[in-house]
C-alpha positions in Angstrom: 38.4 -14.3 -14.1 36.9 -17.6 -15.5 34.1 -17.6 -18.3 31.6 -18.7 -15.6 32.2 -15.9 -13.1 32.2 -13.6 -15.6 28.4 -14.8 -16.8 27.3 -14.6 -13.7 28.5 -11.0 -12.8 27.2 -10.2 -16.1 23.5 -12.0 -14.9 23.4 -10.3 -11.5 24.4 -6.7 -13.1 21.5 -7.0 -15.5 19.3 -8.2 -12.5 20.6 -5.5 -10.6 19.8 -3.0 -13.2 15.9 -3.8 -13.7 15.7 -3.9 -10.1 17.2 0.0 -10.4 14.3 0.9 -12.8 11.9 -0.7 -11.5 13.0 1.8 -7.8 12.9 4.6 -10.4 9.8 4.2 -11.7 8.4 4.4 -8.1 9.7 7.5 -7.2 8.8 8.6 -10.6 5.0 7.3 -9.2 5.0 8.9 -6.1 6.3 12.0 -7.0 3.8 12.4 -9.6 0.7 11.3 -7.7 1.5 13.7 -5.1 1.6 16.4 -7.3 -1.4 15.8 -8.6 -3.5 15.2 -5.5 -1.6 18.3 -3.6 -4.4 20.2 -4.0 -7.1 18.0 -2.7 -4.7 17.0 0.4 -4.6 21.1 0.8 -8.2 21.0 0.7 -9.8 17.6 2.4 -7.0 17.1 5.0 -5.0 20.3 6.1 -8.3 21.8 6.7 -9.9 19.4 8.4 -9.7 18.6 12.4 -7.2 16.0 13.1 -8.9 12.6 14.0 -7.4 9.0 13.9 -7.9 8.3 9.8 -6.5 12.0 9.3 -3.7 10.9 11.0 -3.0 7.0 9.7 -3.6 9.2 6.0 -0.5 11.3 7.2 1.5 8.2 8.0 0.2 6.2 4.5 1.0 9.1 2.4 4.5 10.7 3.9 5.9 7.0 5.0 7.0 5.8 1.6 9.4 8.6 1.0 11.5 7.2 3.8 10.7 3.9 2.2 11.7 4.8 -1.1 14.8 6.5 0.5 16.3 3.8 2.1 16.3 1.4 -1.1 17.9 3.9 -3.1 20.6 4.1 -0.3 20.6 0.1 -0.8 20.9 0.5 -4.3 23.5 2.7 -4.7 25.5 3.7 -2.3 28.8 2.4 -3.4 30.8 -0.3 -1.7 28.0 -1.5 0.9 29.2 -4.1 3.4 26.6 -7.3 2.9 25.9 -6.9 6.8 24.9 -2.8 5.7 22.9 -4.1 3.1 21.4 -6.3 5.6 20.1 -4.3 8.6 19.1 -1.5 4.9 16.6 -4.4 4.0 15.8 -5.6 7.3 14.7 -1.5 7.9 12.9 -1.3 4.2 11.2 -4.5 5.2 9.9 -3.8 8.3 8.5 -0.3 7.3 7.2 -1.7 4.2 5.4 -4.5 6.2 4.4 -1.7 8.7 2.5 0.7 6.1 1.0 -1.7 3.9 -0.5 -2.5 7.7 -1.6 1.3 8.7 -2.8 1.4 4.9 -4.9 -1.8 5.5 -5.9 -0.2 8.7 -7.9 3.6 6.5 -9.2 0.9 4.0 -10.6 -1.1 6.8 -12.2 1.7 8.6 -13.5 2.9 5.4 -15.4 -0.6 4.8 -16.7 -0.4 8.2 -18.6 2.6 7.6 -20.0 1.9 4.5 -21.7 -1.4 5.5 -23.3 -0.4 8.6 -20.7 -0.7 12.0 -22.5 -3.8 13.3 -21.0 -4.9 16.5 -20.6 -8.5 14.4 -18.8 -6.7 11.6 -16.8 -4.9 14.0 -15.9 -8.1 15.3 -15.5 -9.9 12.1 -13.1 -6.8 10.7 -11.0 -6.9 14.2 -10.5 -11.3 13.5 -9.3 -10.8 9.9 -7.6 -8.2 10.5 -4.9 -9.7 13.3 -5.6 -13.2 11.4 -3.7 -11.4 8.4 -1.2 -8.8 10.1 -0.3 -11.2 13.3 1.1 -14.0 10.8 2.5 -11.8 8.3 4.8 -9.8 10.6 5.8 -13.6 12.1 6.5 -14.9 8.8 8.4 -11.6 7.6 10.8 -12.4 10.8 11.6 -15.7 9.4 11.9 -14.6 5.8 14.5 -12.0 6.6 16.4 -14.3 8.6 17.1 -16.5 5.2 18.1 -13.5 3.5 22.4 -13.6 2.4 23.8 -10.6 1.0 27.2 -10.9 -1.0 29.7 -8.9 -3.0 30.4 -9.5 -6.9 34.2 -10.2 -8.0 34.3 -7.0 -9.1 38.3 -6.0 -9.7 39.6 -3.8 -6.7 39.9 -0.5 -9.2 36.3 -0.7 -9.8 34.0 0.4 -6.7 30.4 -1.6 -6.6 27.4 -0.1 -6.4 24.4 -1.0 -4.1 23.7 -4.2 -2.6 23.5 -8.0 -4.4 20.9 -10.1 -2.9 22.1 -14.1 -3.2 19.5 -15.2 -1.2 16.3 -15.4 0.0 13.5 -18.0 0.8 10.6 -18.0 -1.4 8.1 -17.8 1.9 7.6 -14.3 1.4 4.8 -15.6 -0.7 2.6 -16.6 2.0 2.6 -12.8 3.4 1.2 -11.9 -0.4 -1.4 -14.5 -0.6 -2.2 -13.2 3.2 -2.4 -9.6 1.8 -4.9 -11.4 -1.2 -7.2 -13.2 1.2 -8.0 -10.0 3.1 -8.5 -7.8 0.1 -10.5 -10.3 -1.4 -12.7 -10.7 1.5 -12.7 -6.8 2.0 -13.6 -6.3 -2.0 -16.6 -8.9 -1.6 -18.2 -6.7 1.4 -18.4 -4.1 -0.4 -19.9 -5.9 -3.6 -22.1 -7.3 -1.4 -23.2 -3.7 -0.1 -23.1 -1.6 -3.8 -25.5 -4.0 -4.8 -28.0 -3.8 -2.1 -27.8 -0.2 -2.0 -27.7 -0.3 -5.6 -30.6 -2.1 -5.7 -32.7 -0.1 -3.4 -32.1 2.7 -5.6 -29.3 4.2 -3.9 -27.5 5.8 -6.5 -25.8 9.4 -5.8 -22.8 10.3 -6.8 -21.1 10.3 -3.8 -22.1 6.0 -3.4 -21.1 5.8 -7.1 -17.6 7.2 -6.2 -17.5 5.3 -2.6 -18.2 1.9 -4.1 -16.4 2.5 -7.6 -13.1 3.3 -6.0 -13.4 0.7 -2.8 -14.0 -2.1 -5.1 -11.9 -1.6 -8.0 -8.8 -0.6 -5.7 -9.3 -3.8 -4.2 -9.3 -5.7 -7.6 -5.9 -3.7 -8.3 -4.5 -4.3 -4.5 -5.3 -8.1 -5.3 -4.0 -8.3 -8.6 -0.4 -7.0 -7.8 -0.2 -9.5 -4.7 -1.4 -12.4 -7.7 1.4 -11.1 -9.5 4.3 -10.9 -6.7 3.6 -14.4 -5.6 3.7 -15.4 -9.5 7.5 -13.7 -9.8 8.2 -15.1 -6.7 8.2 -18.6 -7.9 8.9 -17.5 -11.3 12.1 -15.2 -11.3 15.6 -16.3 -9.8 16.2 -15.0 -5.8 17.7 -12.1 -6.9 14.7 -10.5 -8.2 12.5 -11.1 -4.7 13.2 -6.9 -4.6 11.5 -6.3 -8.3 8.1 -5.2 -7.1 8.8 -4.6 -3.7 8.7 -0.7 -3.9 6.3 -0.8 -6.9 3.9 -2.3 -4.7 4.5 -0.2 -1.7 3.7 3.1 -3.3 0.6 2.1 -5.4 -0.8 0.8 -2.4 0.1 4.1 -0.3 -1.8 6.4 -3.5 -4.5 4.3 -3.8 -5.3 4.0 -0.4 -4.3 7.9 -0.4 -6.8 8.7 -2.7 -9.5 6.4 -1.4 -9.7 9.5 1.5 -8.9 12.1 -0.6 -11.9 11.3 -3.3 -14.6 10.4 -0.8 -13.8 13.6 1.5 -14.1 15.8 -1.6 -17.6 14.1 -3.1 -18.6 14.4 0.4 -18.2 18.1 0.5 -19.7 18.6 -2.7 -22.9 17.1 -1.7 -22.8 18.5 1.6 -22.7 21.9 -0.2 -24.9 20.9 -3.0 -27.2 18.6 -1.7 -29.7 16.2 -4.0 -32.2 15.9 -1.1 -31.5 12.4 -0.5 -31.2 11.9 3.5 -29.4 8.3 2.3 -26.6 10.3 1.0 -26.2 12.5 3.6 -26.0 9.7 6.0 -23.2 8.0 3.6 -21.2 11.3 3.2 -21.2 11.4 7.3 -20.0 7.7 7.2 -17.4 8.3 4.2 -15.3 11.6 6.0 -15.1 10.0 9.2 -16.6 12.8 11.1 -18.1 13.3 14.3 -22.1 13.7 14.0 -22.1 16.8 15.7 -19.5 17.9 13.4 -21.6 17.1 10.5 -24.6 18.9 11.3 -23.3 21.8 12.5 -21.8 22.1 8.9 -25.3 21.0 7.4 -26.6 23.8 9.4 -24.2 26.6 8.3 
């Protein structure tokens, strides 16, 4: 085996290998998050009648263990064909794609509700919401198609381990600065709406959490697209993967505990009410309920 080959096993192992912590330190994440937040799932959605959010939260929260599951079956299942590691991404890619989508979907809803479900907004949400998806899903098809899987000249006693991407077109950073667009432009709506209510003297704690959560999430959401397209243009091909899961389960929690949080303040001050009629109106809004639904548990 020449020097060169040799360096360049040694480069794509090491690649290889921060990709591998970086898929660790996600299910690390997710694990953790969910223990944490069992509780309040128990509570906010298990006990709750099913409705459409209750369902896309099932989907956002369950989805990136089968996400998770097939990279790690990428990573290290040993002696992987490049066409198995090919349809594995292609699968990863299209459920990633899918729930970052669904999870778009609650944290639309949820901005929807707080400022007002106008017909115009409706319309507005429904345009940037397929001006985003419709062209990210298209562009995703052709960015898989330039992806080239490979084997290492590893020596026939020793079995490889996982898959070794070789190539991959660098147009995955339009679906990113896609993702950024939309969150920014979901992130300004609610600015736009904290600080009229805000201003009107609308300040319970149940808006405080609402527009507190919505708006930072979205700075978070934003900033780790920012960063992907950076290390897209940045790092060599092989590292196109490195935030790939990262990104898929902090979206997932956060958009997780968006629900989770507003559903529980909600309850709270449905319970405990501050005699405000504006935050009774917002709690409505914030669990997605039915109004009948709602007064019959003001009433009791």
């Amino acid at each position: 085996m020449s020097s060169a080959i040799l360096a360049a096993l040694i480069t794509a192992l090491e690649h290889k290998k921060v990709i591998s912590y970086a898929n660790v330190a996600s299910i690390a994440l997710l694990a953790y998050d969910y223990l944490l937040t069992f509780d309040l799932e128990v509570s906010f959605v298990w006990n709750t009648p099913w409705g459409v959010v209750t369902g896309l939260y099932y989907i956002t929260r369950y989805l990136p263990f089968i996400d998770i599951a097939v990279v790690l079956y990428q990573q290290f299942k040993p002696d992987l064909s490049p066409t198995a590691c090919l349809r594995a991404n292609e699968t990863f890619s299209w459920f990633f794609t899918s729930g970052l989508a669904i999870a778009e979907i609650i944290l639309t809803l949820r901005t929807w509700a707080i400022c007002g479900k106008g017909v115009p907004l409706s319309i507005i949400l429904i345009l940037l919401y397929i001006g985003l998806w419709v062209p990210a899903f298209i562009n995703m098809n052709a960015f898989l198609k330039t992806i080239v899987f490979g084997s290492l000249p590893i020596p026939l006693h020793i079995p490889s381990v996982g898959c070794i991407l070789l190539k991959g077109s660098s147009r995955l950073f339009i679906n990113w600065v896609l993702i950024m667009c939309y969150d920014a432009c979901m992130c300004a709506l609610l600015a736009m709406r904290a600080w009229s209510i805000f201003r009107s003297g609308g300040k319970s704690r149940l808006l405080v959490i609402v527009y507190r959560d919505g708006i930072i999430y979205y700075i978070y959401l934003f900033g780790l697209s920012l960063l992907n397209v950076i290390l897209i243009f940045k790092l060599p091909a092989d590292y196109l993967p490195l935030l790939s899961s990262p990104v898929r389960v902090i979206h997932a929690l956060l958009t997780a505990r968006v629900v989770l949080h507003a559903r529980e303040q909600a309850q709270i001050q449905l319970r405990f009410p501050l005699g405000s009629e504006e935050s009774a109106t917002y709690a409505s809004e914030i669990r997605f309920q039915d109004n009948r639904q709602q007064q019959k548990t003001v009433g009791t």
